[in-house]
KOLGUZA-357672 format. One record per residue (C-alpha): residue in one letter; x, y, z. Coordinates in pm, whole numbers, padded with zeros to 5 digits, always signed. Layout:
aXYZ/...
This chain:
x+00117+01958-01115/x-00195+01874-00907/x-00119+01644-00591/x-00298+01348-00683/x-00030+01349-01009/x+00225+01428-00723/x+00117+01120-00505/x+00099+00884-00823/x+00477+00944-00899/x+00559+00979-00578/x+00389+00556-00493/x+00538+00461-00866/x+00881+00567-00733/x+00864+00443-00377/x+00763+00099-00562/x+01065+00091-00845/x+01274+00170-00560/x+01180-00136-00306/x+01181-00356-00635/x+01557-00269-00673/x+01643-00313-00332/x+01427-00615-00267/x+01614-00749-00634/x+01999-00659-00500/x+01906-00818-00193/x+01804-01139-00328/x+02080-01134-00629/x+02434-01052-00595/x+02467-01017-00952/x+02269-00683-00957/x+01880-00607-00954/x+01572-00795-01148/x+01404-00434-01244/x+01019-00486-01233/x+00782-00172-01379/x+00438-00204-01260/x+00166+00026-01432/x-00085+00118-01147/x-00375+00054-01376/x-00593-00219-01277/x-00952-00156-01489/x-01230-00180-01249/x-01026-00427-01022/x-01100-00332-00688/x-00759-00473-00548/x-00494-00500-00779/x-00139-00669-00663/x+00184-00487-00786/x+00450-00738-00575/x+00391-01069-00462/x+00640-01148-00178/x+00866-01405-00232/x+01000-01541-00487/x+00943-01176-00626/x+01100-00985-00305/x+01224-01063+00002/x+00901-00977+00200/x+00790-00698+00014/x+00443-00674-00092/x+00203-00434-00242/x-00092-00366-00408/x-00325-00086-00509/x-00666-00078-00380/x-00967+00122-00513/x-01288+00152-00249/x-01612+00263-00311/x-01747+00546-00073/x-01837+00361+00257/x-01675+00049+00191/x-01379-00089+00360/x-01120-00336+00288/x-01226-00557+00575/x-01088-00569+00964/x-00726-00753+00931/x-00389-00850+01118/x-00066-00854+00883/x+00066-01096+01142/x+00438-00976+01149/x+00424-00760+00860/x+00407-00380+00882/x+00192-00191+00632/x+00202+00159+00483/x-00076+00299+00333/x+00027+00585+00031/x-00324+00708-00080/x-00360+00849-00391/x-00715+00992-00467/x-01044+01043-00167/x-01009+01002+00178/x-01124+00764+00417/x-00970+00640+00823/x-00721+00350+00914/x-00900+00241+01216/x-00784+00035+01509/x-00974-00119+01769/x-00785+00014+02070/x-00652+00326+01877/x-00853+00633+01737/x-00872+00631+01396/x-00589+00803+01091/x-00712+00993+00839/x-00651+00873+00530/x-00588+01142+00233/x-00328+01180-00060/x+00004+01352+00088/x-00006+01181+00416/x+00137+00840+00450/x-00040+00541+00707/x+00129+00297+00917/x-00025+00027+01091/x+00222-00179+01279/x+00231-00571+01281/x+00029-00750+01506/x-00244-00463+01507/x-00609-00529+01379/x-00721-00221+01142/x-00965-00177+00878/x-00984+00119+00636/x-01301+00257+00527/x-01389+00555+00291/x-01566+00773+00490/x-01545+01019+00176/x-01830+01103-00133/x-01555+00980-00388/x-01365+00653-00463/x-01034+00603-00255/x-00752+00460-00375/x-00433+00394-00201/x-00165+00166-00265/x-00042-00067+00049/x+00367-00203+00097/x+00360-00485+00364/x+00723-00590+00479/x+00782-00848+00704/x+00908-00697+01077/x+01014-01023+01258/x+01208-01331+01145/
């Protein structure tokens, strides 16, 4: 099994299991099972969970750039994010901070309150799926 297959299942499992626990959390009566198929088309961002209602602060989504594009310098404001890339490579970048490779079988973290971009620095596409959670209530 080739690690990009490895990576896929691996992000498709880490997301079933955040859906349960985000469902039991918000239900007492047992979970809300959601299956999301990480195939978007050509979308270039393409949301698997929404936040609330949906979860309890959980949110993710699977993103698909272009080689030298980047998502765009951002804060999550008191959300964490974890980066689970699945195909190319690219760099979480900080403005204070040197910069994270970014490459299926090694998971990002950018912690709230912390500007960073990613950009595919690679000759492929990257794709990656982001989980946000909120860190502070």
């Amino acid at each position: 099994m080739n690690r990009v297959r490895i990576c896929t299942m691996a992000a498709a499992l880490l997301a079933a299991l955040v859906l349960a626990r985000a469902a039991q959390a918000e239900d007492p009566a047992g979970p809300a099972i959601k299956v999301v198929p990480l195939q978007p088309g050509e979308q270039s961002y393409f949301l698997l969970l929404a936040g609330p209602p949906e979860t309890k602060s959980f949110r993710s989504g699977l993103v698909t750039l272009a080689p030298g594009q980047s998502i765009g310098v951002h804060d999550s404001g008191v959300n964490e994010e974890m980066l689970v890339p699945l195909e190319g490579e690219g760099e979480l970048r900080f403005p204070d901070r040197a910069a994270v490779v970014v490459k299926p079988g090694l998971v990002t973290y950018a912690p709230a309150h912390t500007k960073h971009d990613v950009v595919n620095t690679g000759t492929a596409r990257l794709r990656y799926v982001f989980i946000t959670a909120r860190a502070e209530w």
